[in-house]
N, C-alpha and C positions, 0 to 999 in steps of 0.2 A: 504494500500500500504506500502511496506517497502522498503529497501535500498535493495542493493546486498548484502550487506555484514550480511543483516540479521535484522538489527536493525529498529528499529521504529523510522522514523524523528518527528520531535516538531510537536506539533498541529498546529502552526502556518502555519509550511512548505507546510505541506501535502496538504492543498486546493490549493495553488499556482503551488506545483509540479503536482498535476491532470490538473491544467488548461494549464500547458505547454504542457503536454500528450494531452488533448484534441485539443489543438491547432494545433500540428503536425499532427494528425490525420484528423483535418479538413479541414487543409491546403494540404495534399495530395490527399485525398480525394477528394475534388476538382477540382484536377486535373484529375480525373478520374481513379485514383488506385485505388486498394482494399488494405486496412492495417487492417495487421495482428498484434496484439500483444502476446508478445512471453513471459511468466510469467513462473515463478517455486516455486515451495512447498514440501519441504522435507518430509516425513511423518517420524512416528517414529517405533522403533521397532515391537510396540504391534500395530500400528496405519494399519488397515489394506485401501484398495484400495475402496474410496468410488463410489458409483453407482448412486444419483442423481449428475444429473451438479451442481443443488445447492449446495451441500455438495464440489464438487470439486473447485470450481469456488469461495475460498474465502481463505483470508490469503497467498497470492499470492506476489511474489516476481517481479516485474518489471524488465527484463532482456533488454527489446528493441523491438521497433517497425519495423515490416518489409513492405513495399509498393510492391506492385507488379504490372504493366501495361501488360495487356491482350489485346490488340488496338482491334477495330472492322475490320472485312473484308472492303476492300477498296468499295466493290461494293455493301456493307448495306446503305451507302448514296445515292445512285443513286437508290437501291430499296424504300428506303426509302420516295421518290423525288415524284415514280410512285405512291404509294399507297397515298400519298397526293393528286397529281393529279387526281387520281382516284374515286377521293372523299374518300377512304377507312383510319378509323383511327387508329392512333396506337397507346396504351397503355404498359406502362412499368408495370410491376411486376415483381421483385426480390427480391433476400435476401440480398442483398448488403447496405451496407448505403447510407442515402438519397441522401450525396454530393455526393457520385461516379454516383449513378445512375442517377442524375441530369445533372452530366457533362456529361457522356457518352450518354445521349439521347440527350441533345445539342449538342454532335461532330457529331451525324450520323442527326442530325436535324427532330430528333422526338419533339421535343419539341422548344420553343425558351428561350427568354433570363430568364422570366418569369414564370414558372410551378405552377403546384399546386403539392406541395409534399407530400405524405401524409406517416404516420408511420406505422405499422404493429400494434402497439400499439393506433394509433389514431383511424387506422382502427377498432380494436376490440374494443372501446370504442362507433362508430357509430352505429348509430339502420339502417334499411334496408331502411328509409323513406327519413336520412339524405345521406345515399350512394346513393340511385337511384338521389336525389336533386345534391349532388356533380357532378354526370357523365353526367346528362341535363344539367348545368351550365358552366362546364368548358371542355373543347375542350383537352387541355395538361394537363392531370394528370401523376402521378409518385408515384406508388404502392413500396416504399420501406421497406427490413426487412419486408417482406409479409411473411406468412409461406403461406403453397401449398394449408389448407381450404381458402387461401383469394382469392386466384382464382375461385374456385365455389362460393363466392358470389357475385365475379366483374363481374362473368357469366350469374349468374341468375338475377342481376341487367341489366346486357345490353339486355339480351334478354327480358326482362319484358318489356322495351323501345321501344319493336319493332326491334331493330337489329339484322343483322344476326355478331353472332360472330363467328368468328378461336381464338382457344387458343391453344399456342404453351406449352410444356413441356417434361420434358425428364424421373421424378421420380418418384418412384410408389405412393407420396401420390399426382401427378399430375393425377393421372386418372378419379376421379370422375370428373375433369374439363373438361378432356378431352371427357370423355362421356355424358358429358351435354351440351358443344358448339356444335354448329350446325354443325362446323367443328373441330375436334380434330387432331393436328399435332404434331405427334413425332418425337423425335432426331432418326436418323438410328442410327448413331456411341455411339453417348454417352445416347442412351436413354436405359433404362430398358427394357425387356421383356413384363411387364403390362402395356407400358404406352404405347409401339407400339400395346399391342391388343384393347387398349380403343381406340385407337386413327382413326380418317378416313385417315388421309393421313402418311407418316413417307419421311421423308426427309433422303435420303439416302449419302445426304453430309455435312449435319448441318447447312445452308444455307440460310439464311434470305431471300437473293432474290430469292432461289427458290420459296417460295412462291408467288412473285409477278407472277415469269413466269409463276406459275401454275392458278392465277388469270387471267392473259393473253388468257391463253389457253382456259380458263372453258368462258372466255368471248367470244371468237372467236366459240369456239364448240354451246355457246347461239344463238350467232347469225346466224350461217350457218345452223340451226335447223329453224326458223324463215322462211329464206331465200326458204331452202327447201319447208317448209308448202306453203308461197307466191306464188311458182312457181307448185306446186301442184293447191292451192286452183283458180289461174287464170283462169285457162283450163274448170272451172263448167260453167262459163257465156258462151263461145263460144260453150259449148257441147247442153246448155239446151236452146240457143236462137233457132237453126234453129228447133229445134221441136216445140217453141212456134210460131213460122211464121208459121208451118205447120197447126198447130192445130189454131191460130185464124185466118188464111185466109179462112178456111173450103172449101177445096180443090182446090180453084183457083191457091195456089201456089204447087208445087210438093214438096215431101218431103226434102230437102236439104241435109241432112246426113242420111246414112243407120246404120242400129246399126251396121254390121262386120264392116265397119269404122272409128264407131265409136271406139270399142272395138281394131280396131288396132291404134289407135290414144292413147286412154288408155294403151294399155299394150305394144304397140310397140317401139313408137318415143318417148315418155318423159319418158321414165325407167332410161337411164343411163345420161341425162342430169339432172335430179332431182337428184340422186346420186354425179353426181360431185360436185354439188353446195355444199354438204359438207366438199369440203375439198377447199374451197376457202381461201384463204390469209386474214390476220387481215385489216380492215379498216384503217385508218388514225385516228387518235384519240378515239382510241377504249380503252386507258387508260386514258383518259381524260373524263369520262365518269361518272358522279354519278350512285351510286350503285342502280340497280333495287330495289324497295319496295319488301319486303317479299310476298306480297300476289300479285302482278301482275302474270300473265298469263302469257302463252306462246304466246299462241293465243289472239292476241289481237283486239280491234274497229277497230282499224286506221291501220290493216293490212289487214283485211275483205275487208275492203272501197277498198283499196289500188288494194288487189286479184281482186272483185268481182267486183266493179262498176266502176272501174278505166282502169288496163289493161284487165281484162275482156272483158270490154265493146270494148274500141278500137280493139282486137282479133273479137270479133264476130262482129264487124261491116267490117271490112273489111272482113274476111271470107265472110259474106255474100253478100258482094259488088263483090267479085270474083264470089259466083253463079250465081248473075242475069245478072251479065257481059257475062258469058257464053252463057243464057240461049236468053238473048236479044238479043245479036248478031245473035244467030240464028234466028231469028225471031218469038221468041215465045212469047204470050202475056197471061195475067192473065187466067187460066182457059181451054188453051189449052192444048190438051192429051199428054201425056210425055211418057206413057206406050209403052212395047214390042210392034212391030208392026208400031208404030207411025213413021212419019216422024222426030220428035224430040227427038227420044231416043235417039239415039248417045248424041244428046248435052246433053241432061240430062243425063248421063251417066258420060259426059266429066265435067258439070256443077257441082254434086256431088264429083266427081274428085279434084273440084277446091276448093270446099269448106273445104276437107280433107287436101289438097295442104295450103289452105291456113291459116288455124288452126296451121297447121305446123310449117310454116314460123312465122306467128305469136309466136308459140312458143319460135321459137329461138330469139324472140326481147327480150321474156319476162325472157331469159333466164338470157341475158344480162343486163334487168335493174334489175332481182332479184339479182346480185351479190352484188350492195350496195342496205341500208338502205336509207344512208342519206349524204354521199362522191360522187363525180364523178366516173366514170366509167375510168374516166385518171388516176385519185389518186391509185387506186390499180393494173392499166396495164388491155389491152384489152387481152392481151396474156398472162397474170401471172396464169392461169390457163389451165395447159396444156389438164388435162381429161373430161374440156366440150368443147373442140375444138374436143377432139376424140368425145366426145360423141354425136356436134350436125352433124361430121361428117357419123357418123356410122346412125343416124335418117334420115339423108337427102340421104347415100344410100338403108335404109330401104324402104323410101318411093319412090323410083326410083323401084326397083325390084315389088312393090305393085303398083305401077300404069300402066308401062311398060312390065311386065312381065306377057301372057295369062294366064299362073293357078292363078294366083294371081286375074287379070282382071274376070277371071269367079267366084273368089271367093267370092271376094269384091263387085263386080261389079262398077269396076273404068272402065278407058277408057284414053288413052293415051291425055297428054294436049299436044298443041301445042305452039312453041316458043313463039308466040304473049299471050300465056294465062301463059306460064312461069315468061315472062318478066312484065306481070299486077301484078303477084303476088311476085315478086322481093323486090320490095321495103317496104314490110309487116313489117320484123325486122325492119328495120333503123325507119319505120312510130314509131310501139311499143317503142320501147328503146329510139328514140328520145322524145316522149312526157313524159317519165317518167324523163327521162335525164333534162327537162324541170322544172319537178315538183319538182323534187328535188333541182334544183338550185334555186326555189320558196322559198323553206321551207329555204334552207341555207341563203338565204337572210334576210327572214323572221326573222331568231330566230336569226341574229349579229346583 
């Protein structure tokens, strides 16, 4: 270090005047600036313009140090809030110094009073055994003076762990990081050309919380995937029960469902209510939520059970409680003739009818408890979904034109129900959605 004026201070000076430089530097730093120190070095005539940094970077003149405050977007704390909540963690790596980057992940409260800081230099000095040990142990680390290789090993460390990582960067020696996290996010505005092609997603505002929202979103599109399969996979129990009454009563009972029934059941009435379930509203603590394990399924036990032996079963028991409703009233008993010609066809006719009828209705119970997992049916509004109100509207006049309507009646072979077999099968939803409604208030109790 010299003087400005060119000259060499005493040996004595010179360690005191570095530690007052470094002092100011640590002392603003701290604060969360970046400081730049601003040096000069004459060269001489014949002294031509050197090309390593080394060779530049010596014999240098202290002109002054300059701080600069870059504050964070006011609304990186509040993302920052979510992705804790969300169980999701966030790590620092920059090039910045330790204290800047320490404070600034304490203003946006990545980190707390505490970190574990580590150097670009400590880092390179760590074997992969002591790194993967470091990220199992400590929850708030701070990656500073990282160059862009220290990102593909914080990478390959986290993912070795089992987690799913996002790495964010903007430079092109950010890309092999970015092609190695599970998710790669580049800057739109300030990122490179190579680091938006490595990258899966590019943030078109530079935006920290866009990322949360996009976490938001990828959770809500998870879940209304789920919800969908649920309300598909229901409808197997109430399809395949009345042909197992048929087949082990061995002909006493008459067949309950005819296949064009059932096939309008299938392709008719749950086509666009299974579709809206996609675009259902986010739950109530849908970011409060640990992060699914890497290797869980879509399809899961405990939504099988849920489908198949739970509203399932309620659907097909009452579906089948509305055929023999039918078929009793009429006065028909185990074993008697149903067929063309019979004095009981009509009801059997009308009795199939009901069973179709009432599959339906069931449907739209099950419509409505597939819309949550594991919140009330209040928490997210009975009416916050406007396109399965169209859609269980548009099923229930589908199934009006097919029951009611003679081409349809010869087609099908339905037969018009009458008030008294409307009003039995009425209360089928509120039966379904309320016992789920039940269950779920079970589990929430259960698991506080």
């Amino acid at each position: 270090m010299r003087s400005r004026h060119g000259r060499r201070p005493d040996a004595a000076v010179l360690p005191e005047r570095r530690r007052d430089v470094e002092r100011v530097v640590d002392l603003q730093a701290g604060k969360g600036l970046r400081v730049l120190a601003v040096a000069t070095r004459p060269l001489g005539a014949r002294e031509t313009t050197p090309r390593r940094r080394e060779d530049v970077e010596r014999d240098l003149t202290l002109l002054g140090l300059v701080a600069m405050h870059d504050p964070p977007r006011p609304e990186v704390a509040e993302a920052v809030a979510h992705c804790h909540a969300a169980g999701i963690r966030v790590i620092v790596v920059t090039g910045d110094h330790a204290l800047t980057a320490a404070a600034i992940a304490r203003q946006v409260g990545i980190v707390g009073d505490d970190p574990v800081v580590v150097s670009g230099e400590q880092l390179d000095r760590m074997s992969e055994d002591e790194l993967d040990t470091l990220l199992r142990e400590h929850r708030e680390v701070v990656f500073a003076r990282s160059s862009p290789e220290a990102k593909l090993r914080i990478t390959d460390a986290l993912r070795a762990e089992g987690h799913v990582v996002a790495m964010t960067g903007d430079g092109v020696n950010d890309a092999p990081a970015l092609r190695r996290a599970d998710i790669g996010v580049a800057m739109g505005r300030a990122g490179t050309d190579v680091a938006r092609e490595a990258a899966t997603m590019v943030l078109t505002d530079d935006n920290f919380a866009t990322i949360v929202a996009a976490v938001r979103s990828g959770r809500q599109a998870y879940d209304n995937i789920r919800k969908f399969i649920c309300y598909i996979f229901a409808h197997t129990t109430p399809e395949i029960v009345p042909l197992l009454v048929f087949a082990l009563a061995g002909g006493a009972v008459p067949l309950p469902l005819t296949v064009l029934q059932l096939l309008a059941f299938d392709v008719g009435t749950e086509t666009l209510p299974a579709l809206a379930l996609g675009r259902e509203p986010a739950e109530p603590g849908l970011m409060r939520r640990p992060p699914r394990r890497r290797s869980e399924n879509v399809i899961r036990v405990s939504m099988l059970l849920r489908a198949w032996l739970f509203l399932g079963v309620i659907c097909a028991v009452l579906s089948m409680s509305g055929f023999f409703f039918v078929l009793l009233q009429a006065g028909w008993r185990p074993g008697a003739p149903t067929g063309p010609g019979s004095p009981l066809h009509h009801a059997y006719l009308q009795a199939t009818t009901m069973t179709f009828f009432g599959m339906l209705t069931g449907q739209i119970g099950t419509a409505f408890a597939a819309r949550t997992d594991r919140a009330s049916l209040r928490s997210v509004g009975v009416l916050s979904n406007p396109l399965l109100l169209w859609g269980i509207a548009f099923e229930l006049l589908l199934a009006a034109v097919l029951i009611y309507t003679p081409p349809f009646q010869a087609l099908l072979g339905t037969a018009a129900l009458t008030p008294g077999m409307l009003a039995f099968a009425a209360p089928f939803p509120l039966i379904v959605w309320g016992a789920d409604e039940a269950r779920r208030w079970l589990l929430r109790r259960h698991e506080r």
